[in-house]
C-alpha positions as CSV (number, residue, x, y, z in Angstrom):
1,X,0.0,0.0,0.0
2,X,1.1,3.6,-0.6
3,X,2.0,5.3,2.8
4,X,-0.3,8.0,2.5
5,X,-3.3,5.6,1.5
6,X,-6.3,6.3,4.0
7,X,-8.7,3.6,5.3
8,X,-8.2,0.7,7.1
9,X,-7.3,-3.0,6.1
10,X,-8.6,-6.1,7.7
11,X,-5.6,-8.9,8.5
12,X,-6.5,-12.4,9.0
13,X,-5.3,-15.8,10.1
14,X,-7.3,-18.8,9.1
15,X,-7.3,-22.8,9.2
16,X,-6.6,-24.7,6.1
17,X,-10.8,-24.6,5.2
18,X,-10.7,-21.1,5.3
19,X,-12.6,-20.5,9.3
20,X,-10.8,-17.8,10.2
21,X,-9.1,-18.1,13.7
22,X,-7.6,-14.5,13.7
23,X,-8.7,-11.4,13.2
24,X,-7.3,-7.9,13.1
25,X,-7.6,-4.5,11.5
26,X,-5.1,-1.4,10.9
27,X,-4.8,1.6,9.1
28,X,-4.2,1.0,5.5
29,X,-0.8,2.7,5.9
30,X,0.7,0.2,8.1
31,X,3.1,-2.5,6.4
32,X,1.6,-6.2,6.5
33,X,4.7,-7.8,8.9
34,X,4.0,-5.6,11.5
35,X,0.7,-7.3,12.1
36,X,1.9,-10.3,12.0
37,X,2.9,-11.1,15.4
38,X,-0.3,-9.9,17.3
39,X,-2.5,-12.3,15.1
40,X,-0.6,-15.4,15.7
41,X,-0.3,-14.6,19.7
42,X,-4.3,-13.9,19.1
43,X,-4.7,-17.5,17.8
44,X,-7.0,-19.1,20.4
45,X,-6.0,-22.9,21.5
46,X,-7.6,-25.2,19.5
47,X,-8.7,-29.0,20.4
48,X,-7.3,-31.8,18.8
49,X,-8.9,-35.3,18.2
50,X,-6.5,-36.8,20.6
51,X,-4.2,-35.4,22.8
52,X,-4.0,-31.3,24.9
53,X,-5.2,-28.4,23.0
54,X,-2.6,-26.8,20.7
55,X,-1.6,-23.3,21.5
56,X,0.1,-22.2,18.1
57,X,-0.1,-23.7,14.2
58,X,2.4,-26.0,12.9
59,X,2.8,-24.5,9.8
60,X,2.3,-20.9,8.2
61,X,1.6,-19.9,4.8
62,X,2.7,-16.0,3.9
63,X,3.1,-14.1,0.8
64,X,6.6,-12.0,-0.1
65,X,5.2,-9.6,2.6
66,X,6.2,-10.8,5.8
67,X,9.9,-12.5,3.9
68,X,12.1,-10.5,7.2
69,X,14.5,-12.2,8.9
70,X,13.0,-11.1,12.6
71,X,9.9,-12.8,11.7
72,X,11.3,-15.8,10.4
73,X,13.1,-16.1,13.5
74,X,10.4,-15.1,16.0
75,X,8.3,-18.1,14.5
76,X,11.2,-20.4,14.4
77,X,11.7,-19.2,18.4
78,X,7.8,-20.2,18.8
79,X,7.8,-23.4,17.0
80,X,6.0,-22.7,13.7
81,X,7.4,-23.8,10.7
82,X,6.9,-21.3,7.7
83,X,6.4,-21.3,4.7
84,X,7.2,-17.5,3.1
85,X,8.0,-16.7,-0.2
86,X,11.4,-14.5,-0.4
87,X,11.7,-11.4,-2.0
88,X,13.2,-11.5,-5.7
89,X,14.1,-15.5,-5.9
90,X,10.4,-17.0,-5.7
91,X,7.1,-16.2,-7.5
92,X,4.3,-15.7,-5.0
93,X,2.3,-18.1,-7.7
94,X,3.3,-21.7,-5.4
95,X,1.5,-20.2,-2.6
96,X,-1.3,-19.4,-5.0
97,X,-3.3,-23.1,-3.7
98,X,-2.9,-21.7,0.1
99,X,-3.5,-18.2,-0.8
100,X,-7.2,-19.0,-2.5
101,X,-8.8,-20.0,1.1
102,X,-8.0,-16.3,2.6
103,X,-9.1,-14.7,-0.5
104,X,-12.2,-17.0,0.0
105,X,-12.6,-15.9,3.4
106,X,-11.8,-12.4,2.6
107,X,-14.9,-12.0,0.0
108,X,-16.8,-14.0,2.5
109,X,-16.3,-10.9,4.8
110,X,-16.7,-8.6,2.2
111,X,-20.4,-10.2,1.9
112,X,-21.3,-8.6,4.9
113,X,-22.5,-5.0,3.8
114,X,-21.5,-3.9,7.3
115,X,-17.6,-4.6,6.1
116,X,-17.7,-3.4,2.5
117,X,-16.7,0.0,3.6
118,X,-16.1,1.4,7.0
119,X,-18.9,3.7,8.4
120,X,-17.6,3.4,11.8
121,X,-15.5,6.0,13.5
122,X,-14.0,4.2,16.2
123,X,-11.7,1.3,15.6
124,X,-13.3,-0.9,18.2
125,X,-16.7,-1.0,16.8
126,X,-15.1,-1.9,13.5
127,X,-13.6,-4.7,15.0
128,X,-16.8,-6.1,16.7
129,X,-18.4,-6.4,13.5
130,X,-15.7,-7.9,11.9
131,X,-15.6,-10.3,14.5
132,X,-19.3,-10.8,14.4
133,X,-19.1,-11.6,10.5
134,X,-16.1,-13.8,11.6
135,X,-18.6,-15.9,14.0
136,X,-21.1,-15.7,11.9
137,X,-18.7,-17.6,9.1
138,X,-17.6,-19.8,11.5
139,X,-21.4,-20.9,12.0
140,X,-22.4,-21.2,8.5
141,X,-19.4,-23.1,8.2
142,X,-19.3,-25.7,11.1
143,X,-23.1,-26.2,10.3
144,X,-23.3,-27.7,6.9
């Protein structure tokens, strides 16, 4: 995004399906790595089949965006392999069958007339209905 770009930008973390399992927004002049660490500490723990809960995913998928060493270390420090396409030697294309499910998820959001544009002046009622629309996903989902 340009620097001077106004509006706000909704970040995301989802599962392999697509139910999203972290949410967050920012202004639209923020970089994408910077919000990378404060969704994956906002991942809840999730239950496993067998087994305790896991606190953090085993693998993550990320676009040329968030190829920095600091985060690649900070995930390697937390135990999450990665999976991050570097700057000038890879296409983002081989992602492209991991990228489609937050694209998916991302127009699924955009459904909600709510999230289409921003009418809200504080940030906080933003996120509620982003994370309303994220529930509301994650039931349409987990219903079928």
């Amino acid at each position: 995004m340009d620097r001077g770009k106004k509006g706000s930008k909704i970040h995301l973390i989802t599962e392999r399906t697509g139910l999203p399992l972290s949410i967050g927004i920012s202004g639209a002049n923020l970089h994408d790595s910077q919000a990378l660490k404060p969704l994956v500490r906002g991942i809840p723990p999730i239950r496993s089949r067998r087994g305790p809960r896991r606190r953090r995913p085993a693998k993550l998928h990320g676009d040329k965006g968030y190829d920095y060493d600091d985060l690649r270390r900070w995930l390697r420090k937390r135990g999450i392999r990665h999976r991050i396409a570097r700057k000038g030697i890879e296409s983002s294309t081989r992602l492209g069958r991991h990228r489609w499910t937050i694209e998916r998820t991302m127009s699924w959001l955009a459904g909600c007339r709510r999230l289409h544009r921003r009418y809200e002046r504080k940030a906080e009622h933003f996120l509620a209905f982003t994370a309303l629309a994220c529930t509301l996903i994650c039931h349409r989902r987990l219903t079928k």
